[in-house]
PDB file of N, CA, C and O in Angstrom:
ATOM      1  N   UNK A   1      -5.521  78.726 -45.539  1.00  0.00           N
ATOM      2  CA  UNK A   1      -6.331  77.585 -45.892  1.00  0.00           C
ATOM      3  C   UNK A   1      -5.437  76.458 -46.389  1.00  0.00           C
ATOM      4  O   UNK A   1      -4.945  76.576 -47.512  1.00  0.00           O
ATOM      5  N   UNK A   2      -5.117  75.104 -45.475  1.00  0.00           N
ATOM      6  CA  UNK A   2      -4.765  74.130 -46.367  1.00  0.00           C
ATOM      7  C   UNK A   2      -5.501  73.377 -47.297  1.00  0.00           C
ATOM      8  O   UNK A   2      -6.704  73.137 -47.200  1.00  0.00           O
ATOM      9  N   UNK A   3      -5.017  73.139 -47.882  1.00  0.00           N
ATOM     10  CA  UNK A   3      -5.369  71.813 -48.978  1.00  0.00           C
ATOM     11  C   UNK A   3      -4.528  70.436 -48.453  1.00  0.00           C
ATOM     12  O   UNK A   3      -3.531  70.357 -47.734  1.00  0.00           O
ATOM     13  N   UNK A   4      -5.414  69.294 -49.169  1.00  0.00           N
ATOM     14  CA  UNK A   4      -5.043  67.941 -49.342  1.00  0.00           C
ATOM     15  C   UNK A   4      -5.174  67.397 -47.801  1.00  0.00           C
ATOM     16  O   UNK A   4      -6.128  67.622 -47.057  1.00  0.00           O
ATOM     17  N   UNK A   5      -3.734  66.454 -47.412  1.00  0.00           N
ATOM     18  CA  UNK A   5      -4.100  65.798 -46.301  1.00  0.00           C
ATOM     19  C   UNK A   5      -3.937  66.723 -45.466  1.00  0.00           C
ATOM     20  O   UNK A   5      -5.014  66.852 -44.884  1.00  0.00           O
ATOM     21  N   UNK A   6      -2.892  67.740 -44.913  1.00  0.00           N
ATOM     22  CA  UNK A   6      -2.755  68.400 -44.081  1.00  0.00           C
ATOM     23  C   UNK A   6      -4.117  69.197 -43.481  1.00  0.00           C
ATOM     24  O   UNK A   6      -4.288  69.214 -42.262  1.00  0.00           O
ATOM     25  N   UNK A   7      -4.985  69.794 -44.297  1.00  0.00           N
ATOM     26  CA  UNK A   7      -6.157  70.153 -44.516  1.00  0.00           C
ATOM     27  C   UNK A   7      -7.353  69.896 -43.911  1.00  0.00           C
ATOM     28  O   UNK A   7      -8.226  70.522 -43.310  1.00  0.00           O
ATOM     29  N   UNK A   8      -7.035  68.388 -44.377  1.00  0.00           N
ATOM     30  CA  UNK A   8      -8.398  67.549 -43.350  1.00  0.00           C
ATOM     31  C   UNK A   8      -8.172  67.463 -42.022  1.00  0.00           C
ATOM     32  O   UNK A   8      -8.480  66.291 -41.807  1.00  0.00           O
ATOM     33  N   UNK A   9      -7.918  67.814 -41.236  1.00  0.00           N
ATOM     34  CA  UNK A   9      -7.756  68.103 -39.637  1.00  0.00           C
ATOM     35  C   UNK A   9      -8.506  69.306 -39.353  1.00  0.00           C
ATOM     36  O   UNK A   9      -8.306  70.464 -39.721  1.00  0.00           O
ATOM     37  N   UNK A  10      -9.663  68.661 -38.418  1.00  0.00           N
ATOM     38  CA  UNK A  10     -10.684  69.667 -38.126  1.00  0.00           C
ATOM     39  C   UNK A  10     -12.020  69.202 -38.964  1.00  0.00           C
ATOM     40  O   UNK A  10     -13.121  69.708 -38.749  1.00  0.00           O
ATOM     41  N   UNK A  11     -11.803  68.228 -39.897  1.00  0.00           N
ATOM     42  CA  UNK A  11     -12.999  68.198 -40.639  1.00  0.00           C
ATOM     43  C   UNK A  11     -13.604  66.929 -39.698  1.00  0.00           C
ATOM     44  O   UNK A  11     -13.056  66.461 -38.700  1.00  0.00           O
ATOM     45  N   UNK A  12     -14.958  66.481 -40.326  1.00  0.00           N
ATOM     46  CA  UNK A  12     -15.368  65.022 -39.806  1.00  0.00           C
ATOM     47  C   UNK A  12     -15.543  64.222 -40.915  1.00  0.00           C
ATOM     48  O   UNK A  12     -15.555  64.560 -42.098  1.00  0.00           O
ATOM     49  N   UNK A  13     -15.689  63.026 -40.376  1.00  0.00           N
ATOM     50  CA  UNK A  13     -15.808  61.268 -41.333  1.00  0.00           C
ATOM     51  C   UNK A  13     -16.589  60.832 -40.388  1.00  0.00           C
ATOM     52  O   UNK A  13     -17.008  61.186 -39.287  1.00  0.00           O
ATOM     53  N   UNK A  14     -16.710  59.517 -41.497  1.00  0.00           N
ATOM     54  CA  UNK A  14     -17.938  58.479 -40.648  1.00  0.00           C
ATOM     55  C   UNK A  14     -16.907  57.487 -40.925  1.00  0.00           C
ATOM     56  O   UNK A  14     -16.333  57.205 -41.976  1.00  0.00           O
ATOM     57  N   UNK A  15     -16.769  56.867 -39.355  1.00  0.00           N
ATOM     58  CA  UNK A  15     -16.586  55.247 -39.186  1.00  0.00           C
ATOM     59  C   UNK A  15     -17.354  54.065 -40.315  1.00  0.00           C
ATOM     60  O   UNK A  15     -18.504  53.635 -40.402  1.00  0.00           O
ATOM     61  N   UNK A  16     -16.182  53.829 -41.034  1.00  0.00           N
ATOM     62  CA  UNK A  16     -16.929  52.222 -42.398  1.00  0.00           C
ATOM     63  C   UNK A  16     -16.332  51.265 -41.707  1.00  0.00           C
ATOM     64  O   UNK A  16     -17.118  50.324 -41.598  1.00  0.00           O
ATOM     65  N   UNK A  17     -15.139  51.010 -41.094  1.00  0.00           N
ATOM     66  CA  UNK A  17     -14.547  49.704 -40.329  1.00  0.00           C
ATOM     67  C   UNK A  17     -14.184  50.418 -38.925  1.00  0.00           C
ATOM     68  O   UNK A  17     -14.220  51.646 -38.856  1.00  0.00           O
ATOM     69  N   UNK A  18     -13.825  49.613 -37.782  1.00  0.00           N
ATOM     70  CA  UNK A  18     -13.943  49.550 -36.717  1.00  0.00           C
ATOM     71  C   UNK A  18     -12.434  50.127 -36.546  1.00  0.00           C
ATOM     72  O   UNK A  18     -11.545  49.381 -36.956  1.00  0.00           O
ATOM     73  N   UNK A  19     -11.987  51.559 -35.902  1.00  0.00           N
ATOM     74  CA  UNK A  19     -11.234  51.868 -35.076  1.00  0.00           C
ATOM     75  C   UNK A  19     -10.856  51.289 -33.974  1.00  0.00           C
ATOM     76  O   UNK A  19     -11.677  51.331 -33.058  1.00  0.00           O
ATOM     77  N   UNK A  20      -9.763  50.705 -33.756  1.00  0.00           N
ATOM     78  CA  UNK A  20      -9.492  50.280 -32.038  1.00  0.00           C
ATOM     79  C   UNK A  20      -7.537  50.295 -32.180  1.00  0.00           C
ATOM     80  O   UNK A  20      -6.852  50.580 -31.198  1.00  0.00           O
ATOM     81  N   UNK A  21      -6.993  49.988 -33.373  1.00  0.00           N
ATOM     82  CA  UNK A  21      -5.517  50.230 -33.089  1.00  0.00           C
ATOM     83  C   UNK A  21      -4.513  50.639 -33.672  1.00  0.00           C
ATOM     84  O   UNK A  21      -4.693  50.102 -34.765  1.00  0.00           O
ATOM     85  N   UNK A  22      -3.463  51.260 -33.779  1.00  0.00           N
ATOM     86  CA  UNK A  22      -2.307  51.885 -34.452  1.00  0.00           C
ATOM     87  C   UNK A  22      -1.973  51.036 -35.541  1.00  0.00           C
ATOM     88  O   UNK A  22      -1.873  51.323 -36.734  1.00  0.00           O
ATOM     89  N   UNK A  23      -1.807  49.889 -34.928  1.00  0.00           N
ATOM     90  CA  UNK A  23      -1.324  48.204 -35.580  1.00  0.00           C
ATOM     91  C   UNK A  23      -1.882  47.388 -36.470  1.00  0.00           C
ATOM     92  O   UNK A  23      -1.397  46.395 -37.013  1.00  0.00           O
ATOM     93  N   UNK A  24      -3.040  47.921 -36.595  1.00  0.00           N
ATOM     94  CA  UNK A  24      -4.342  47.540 -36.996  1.00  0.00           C
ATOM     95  C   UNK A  24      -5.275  48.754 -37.538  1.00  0.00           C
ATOM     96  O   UNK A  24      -6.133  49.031 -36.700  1.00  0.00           O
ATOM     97  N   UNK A  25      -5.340  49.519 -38.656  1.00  0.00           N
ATOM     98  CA  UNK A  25      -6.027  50.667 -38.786  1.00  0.00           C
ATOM     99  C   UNK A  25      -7.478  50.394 -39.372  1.00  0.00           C
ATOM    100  O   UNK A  25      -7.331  49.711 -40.386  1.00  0.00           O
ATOM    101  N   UNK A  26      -8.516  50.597 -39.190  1.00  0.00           N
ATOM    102  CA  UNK A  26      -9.830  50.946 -39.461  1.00  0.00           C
ATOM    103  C   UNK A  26      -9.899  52.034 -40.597  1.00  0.00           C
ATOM    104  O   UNK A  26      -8.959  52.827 -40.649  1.00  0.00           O
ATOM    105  N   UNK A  27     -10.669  52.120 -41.287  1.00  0.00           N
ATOM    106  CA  UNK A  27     -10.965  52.802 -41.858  1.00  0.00           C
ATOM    107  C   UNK A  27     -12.364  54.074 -41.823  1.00  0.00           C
ATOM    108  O   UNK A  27     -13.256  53.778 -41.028  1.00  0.00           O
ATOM    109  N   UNK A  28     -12.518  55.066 -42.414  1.00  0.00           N
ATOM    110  CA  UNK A  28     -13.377  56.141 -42.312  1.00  0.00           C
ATOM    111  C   UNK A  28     -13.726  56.749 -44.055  1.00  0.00           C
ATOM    112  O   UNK A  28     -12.911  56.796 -44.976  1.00  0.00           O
ATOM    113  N   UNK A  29     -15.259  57.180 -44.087  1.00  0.00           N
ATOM    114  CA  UNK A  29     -14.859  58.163 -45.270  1.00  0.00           C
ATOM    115  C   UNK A  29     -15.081  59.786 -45.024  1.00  0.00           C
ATOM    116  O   UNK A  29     -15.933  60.380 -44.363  1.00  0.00           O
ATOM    117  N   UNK A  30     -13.869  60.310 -45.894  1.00  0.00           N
ATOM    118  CA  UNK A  30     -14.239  61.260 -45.787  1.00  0.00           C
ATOM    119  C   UNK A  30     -14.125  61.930 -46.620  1.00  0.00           C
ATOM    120  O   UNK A  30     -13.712  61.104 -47.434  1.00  0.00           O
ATOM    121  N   UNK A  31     -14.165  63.348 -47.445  1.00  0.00           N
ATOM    122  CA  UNK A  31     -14.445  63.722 -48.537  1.00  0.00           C
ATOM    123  C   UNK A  31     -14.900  63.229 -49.717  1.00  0.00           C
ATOM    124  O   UNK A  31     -14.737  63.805 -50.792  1.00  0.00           O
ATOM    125  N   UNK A  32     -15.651  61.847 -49.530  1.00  0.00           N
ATOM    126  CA  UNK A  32     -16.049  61.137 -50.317  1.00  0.00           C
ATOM    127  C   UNK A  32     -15.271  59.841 -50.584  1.00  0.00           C
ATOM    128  O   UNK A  32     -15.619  58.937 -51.344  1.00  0.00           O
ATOM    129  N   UNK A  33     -14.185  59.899 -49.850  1.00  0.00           N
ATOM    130  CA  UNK A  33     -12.959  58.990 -50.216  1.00  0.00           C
ATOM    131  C   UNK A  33     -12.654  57.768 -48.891  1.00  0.00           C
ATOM    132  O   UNK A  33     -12.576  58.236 -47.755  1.00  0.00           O
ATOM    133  N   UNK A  34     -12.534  56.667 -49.013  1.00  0.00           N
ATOM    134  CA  UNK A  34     -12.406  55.694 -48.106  1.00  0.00           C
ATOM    135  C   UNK A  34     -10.401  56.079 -47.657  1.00  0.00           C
ATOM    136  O   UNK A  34      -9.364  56.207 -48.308  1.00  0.00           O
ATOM    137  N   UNK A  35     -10.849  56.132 -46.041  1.00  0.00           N
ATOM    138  CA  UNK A  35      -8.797  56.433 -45.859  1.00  0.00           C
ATOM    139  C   UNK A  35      -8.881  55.743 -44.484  1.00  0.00           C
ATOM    140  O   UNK A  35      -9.880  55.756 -43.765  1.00  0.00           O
ATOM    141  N   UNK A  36      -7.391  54.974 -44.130  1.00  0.00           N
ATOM    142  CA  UNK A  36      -7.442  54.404 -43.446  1.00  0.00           C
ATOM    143  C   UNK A  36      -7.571  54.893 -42.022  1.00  0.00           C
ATOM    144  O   UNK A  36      -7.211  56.013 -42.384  1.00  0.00           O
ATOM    145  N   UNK A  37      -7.728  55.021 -40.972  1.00  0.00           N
ATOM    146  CA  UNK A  37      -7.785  55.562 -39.853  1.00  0.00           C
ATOM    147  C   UNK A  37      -7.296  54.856 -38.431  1.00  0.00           C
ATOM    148  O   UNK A  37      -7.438  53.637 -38.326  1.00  0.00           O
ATOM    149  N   UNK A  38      -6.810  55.497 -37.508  1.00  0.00           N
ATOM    150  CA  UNK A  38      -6.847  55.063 -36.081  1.00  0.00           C
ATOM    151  C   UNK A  38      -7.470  56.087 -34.971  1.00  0.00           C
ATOM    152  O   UNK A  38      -7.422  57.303 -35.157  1.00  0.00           O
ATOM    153  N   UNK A  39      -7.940  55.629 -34.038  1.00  0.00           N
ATOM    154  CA  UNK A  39      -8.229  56.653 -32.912  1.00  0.00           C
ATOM    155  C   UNK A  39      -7.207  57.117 -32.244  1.00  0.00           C
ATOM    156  O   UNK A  39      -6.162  56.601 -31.848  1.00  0.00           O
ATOM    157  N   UNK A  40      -7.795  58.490 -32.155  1.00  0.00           N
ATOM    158  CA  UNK A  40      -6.482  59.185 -31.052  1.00  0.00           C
ATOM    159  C   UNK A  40      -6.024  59.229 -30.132  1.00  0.00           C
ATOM    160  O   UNK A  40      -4.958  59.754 -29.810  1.00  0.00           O
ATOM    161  N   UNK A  41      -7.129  58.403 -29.254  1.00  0.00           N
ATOM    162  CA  UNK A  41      -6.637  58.237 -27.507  1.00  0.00           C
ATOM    163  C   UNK A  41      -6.365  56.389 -27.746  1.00  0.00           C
ATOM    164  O   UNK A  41      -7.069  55.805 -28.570  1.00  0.00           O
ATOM    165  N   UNK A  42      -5.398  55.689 -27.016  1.00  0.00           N
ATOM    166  CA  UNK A  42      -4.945  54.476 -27.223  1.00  0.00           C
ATOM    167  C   UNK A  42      -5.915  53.427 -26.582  1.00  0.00           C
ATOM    168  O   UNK A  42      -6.551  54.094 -25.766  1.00  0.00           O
ATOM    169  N   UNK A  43      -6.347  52.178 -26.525  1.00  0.00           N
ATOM    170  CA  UNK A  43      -7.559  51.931 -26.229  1.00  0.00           C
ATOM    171  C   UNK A  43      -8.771  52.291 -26.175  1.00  0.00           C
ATOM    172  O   UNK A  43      -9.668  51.979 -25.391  1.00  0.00           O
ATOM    173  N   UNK A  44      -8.751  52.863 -26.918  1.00  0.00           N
ATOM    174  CA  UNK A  44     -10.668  53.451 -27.682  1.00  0.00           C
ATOM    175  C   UNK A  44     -10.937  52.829 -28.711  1.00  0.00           C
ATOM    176  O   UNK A  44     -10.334  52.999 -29.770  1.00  0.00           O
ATOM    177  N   UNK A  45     -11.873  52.027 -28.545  1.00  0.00           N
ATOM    178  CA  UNK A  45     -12.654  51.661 -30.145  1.00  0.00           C
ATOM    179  C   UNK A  45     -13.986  52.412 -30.658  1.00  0.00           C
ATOM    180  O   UNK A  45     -15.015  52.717 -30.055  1.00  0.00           O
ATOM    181  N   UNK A  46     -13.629  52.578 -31.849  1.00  0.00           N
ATOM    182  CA  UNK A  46     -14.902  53.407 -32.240  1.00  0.00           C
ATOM    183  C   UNK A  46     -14.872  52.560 -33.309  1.00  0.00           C
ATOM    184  O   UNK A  46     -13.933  52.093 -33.953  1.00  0.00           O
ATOM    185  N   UNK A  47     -16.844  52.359 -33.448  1.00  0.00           N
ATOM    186  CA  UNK A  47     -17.485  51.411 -34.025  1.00  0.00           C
ATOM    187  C   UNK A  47     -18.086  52.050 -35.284  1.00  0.00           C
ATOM    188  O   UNK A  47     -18.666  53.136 -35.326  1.00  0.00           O
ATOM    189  N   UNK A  48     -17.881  51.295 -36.196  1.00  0.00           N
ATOM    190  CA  UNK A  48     -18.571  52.049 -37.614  1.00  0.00           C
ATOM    191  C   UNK A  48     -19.985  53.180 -37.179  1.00  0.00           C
ATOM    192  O   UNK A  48     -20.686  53.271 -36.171  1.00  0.00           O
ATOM    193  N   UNK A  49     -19.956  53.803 -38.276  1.00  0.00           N
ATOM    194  CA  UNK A  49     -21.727  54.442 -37.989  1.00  0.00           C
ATOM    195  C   UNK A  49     -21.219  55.326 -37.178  1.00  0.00           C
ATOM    196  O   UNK A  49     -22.287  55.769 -36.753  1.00  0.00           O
ATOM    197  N   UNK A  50     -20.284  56.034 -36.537  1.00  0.00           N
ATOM    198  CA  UNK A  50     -19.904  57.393 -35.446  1.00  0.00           C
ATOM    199  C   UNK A  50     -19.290  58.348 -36.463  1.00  0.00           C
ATOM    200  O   UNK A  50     -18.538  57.968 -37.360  1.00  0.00           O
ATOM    201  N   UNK A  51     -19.542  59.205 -36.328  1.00  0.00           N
ATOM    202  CA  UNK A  51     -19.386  60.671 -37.365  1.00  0.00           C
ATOM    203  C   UNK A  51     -17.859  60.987 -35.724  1.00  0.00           C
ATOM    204  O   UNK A  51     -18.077  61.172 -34.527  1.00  0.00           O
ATOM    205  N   UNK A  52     -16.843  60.933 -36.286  1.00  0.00           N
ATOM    206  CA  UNK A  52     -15.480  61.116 -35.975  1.00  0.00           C
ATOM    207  C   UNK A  52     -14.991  62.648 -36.445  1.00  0.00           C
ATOM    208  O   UNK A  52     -15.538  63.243 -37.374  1.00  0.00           O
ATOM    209  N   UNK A  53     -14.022  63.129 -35.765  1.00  0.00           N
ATOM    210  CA  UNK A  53     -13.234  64.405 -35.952  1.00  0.00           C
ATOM    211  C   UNK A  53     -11.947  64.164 -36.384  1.00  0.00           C
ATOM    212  O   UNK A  53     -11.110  63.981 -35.500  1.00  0.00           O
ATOM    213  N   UNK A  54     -11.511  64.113 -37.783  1.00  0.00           N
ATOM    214  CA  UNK A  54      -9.947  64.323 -37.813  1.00  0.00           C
ATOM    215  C   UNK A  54      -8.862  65.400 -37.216  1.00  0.00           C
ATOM    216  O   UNK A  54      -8.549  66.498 -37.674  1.00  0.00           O
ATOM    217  N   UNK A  55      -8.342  64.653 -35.917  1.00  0.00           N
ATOM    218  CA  UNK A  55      -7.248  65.794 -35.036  1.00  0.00           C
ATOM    219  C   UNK A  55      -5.918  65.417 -35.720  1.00  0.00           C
ATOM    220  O   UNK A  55      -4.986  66.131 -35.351  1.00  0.00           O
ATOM    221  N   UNK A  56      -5.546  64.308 -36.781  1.00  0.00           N
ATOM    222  CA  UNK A  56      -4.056  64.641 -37.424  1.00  0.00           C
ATOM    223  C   UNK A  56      -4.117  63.797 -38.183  1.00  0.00           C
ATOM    224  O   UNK A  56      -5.111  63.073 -38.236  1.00  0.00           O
ATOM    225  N   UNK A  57      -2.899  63.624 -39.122  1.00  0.00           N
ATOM    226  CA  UNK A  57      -2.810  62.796 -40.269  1.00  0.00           C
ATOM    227  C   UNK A  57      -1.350  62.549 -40.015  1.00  0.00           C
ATOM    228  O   UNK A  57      -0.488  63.384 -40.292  1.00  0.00           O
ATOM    229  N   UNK A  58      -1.115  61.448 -39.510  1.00  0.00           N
ATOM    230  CA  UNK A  58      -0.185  60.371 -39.457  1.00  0.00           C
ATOM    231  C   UNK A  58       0.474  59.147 -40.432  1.00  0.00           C
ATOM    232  O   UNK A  58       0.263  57.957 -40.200  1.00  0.00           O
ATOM    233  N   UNK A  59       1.325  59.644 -41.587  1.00  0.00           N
ATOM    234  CA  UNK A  59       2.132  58.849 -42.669  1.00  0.00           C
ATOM    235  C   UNK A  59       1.169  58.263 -43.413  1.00  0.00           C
ATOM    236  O   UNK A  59       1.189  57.076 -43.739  1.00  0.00           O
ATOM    237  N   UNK A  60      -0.013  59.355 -43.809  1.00  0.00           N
ATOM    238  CA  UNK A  60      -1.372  58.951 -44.626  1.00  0.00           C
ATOM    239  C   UNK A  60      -2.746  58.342 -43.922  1.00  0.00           C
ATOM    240  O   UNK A  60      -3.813  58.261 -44.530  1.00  0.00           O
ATOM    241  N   UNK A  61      -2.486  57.778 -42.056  1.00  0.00           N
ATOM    242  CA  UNK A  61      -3.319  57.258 -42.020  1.00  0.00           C
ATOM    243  C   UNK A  61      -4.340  58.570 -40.988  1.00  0.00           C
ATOM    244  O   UNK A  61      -3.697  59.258 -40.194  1.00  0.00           O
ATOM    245  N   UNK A  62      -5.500  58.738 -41.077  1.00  0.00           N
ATOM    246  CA  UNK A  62      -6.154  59.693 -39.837  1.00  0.00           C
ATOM    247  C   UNK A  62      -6.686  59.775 -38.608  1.00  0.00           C
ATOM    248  O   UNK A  62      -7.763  59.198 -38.463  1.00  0.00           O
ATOM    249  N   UNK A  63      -6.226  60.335 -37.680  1.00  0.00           N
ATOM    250  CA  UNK A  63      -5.706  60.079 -36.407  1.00  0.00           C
ATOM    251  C   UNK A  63      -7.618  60.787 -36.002  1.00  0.00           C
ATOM    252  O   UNK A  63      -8.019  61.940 -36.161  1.00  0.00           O
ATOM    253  N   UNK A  64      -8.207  59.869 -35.602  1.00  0.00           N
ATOM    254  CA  UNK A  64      -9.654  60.470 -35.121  1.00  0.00           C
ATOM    255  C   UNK A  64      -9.982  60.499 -33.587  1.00  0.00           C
ATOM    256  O   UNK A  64      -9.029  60.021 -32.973  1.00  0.00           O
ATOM    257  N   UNK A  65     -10.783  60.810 -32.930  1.00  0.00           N
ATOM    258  CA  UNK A  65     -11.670  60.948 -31.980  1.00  0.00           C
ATOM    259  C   UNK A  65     -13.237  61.439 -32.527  1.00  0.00           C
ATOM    260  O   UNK A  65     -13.622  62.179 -33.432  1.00  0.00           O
ATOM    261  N   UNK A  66     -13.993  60.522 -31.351  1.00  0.00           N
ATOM    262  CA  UNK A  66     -16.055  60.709 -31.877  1.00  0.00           C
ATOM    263  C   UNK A  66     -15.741  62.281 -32.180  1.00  0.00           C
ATOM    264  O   UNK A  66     -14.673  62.817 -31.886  1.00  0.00           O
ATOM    265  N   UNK A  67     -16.909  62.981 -32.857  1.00  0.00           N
ATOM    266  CA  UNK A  67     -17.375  64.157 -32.717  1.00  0.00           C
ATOM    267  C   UNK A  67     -18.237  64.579 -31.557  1.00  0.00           C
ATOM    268  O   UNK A  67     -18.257  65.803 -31.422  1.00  0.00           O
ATOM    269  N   UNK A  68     -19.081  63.787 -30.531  1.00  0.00           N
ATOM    270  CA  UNK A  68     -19.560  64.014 -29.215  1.00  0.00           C
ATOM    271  C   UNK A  68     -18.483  64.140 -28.453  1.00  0.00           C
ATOM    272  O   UNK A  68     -18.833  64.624 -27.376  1.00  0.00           O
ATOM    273  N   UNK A  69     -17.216  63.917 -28.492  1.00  0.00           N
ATOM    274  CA  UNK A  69     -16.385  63.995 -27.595  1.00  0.00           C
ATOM    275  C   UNK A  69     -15.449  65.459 -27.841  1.00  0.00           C
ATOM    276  O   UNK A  69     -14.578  65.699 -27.005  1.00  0.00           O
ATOM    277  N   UNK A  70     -15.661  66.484 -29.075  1.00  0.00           N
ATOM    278  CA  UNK A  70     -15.566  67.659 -28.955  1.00  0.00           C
ATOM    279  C   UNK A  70     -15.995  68.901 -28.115  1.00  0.00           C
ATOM    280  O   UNK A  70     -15.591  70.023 -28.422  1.00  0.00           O
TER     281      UNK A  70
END
């Protein structure tokens, strides 16, 4: 069982700001906590309000894809 950031991979968040770039991170909450985020496939935007899957955690920020797309 991990703990902390490593941990949260595999869990889900909800889109609060708009996912679309590496360069540019969006944000998500998740465990109650606002963290910054990008999507995992490159040109995908995901729009607030989408319940997302954390697949990694990248130098603090979380690397998502939708949860319909599991």
């Amino acid at each position: 069982m991990l703990n902390g950031v490593p941990g949260m991979v595999g869990e889900t968040a909800v889109v609060t700001k708009e996912l679309a770039s590496s360069h540019s991170p969006g944000s998500v909450l998740a465990r109650g906590e606002e963290w910054f985020a990008r999507p995992l496939f490159p040109g995908t935007v995901i729009t607030p309000g989408t319940t997302v899957v954390v697949a990694d955690v990248e130098r603090g920020v979380l690397v998502c894809y939708p949860a319909d797309q599991s």
